[in-house]
C-alpha positions in Angstrom: 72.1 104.1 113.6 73.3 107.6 113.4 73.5 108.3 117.1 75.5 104.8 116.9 77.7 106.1 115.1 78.4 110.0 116.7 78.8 107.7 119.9 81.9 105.1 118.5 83.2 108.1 116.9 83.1 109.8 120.0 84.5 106.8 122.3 87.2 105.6 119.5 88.7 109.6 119.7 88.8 110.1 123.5 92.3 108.8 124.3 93.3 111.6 121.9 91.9 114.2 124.1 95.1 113.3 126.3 97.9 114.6 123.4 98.7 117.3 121.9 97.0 119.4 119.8 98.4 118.2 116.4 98.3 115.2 117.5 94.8 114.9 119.1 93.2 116.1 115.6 94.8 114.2 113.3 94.1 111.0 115.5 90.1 112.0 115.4 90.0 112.4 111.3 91.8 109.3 110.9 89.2 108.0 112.5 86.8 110.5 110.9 87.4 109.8 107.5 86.5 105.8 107.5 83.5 106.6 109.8 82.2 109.7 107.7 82.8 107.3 104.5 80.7 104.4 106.3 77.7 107.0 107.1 77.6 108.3 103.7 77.3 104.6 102.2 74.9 103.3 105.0 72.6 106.6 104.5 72.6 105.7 101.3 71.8 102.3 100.8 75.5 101.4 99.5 75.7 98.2 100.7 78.3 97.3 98.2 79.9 99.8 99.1 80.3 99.7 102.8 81.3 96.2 101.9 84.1 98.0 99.7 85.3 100.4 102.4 85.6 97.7 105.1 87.6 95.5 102.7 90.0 98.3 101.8 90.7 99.1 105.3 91.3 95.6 106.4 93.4 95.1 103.4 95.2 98.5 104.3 96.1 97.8 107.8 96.9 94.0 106.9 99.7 96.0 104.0 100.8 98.1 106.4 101.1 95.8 109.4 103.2 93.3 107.2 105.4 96.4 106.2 105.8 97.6 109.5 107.1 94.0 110.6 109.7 93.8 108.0 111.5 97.2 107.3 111.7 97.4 111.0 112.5 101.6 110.5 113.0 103.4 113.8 110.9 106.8 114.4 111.9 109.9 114.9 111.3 109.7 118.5 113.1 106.3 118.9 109.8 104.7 120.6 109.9 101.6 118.3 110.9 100.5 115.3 107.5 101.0 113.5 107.9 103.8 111.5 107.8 102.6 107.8 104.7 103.3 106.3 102.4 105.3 108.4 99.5 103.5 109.9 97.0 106.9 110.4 98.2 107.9 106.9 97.5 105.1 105.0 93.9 104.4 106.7 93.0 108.4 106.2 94.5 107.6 102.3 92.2 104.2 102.3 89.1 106.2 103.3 89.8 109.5 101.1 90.2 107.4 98.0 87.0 105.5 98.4 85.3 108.6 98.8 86.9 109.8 95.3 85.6 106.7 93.9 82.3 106.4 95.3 81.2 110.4 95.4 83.2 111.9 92.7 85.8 115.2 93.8 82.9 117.0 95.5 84.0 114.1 98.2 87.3 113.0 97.4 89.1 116.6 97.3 88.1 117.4 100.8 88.8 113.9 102.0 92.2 113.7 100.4 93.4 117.5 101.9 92.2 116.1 105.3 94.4 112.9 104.8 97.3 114.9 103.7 96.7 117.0 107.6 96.9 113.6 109.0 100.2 112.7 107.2 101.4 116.2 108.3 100.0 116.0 111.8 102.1 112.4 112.4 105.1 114.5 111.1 104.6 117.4 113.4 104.1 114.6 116.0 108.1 113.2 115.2 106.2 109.8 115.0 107.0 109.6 111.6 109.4 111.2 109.0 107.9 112.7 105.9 108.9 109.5 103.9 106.9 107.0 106.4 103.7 109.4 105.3 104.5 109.5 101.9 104.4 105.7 101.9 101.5 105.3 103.8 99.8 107.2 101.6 100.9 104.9 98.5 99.3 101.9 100.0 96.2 102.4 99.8 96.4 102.2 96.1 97.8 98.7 96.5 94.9 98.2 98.8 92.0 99.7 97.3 90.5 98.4 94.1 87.1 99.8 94.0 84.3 100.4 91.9 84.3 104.0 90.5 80.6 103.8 90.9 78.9 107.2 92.8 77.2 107.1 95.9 
């Protein structure tokens, strides 16, 4: 199951390879963060818990999604009119806050200054303005309602 996983990990981040630097690392621990959070539960037994994480993230994007359809906010790039909340921010928020609740700081801290580089990352990008991260970040605590057990 491990070598599953190094390999979707792999596979999910190549398009990134193609952007810029900024870009192309904060695109691989968005999808770092989730994956790493998966392992930890799966190597652990967590089955709860993976359950857990999977629902946060679905409920996450489904937030998101729904937000992104109805305040219709122009990026700073003028690509669409997707900006408002961030989609990498909110799923690197998601993932960071189950691993708060499920492994205590010694997880959470790191995981939550590695969602914050993702927030900045989109920022540096000018795919989002610093108020698209900051609300990205915010809904994955209308998302997430977890167990504070430890893994």
């Amino acid at each position: 199951m491990k070598k599953f996983l190094v390999v979707a990990l792999v596979s999910m981040s190549l398009p990134a390879w193609s952007l810029d630097v900024s870009s192309r690392n904060g695109n691989i621990v968005t999808l770092a963060l989730p994956t790493y959070a998966a392992a930890v539960s799966y190597a652990s037994g967590d089955t709860e818990g993976l359950s857990q994480l999977v629902q946060s993230e679905a409920a996450t994007f489904v937030l998101v999604s729904a937000l992104k359809s109805s305040t219709h906010a122009t990026r700073p790039d003028g690509s669409d009119n997707k900006s408002f909340p961030s989609m990498h921010t909110a799923a690197s928020f998601s993932a960071a806050q189950y691993l708060q609740m499920r492994g205590g700081s010694d997880m959470g801290v790191p995981a939550y200054l590695l969602a914050g580089y993702v927030g900045a990352t989109r920022v540096d990008a000018n795919k989002h303005y610093w108020k698209d991260v900051v609300g990205g970040a915010a809904t994955d605590r209308k998302s997430t309602r977890l167990n504070s057990s430890h893994i």
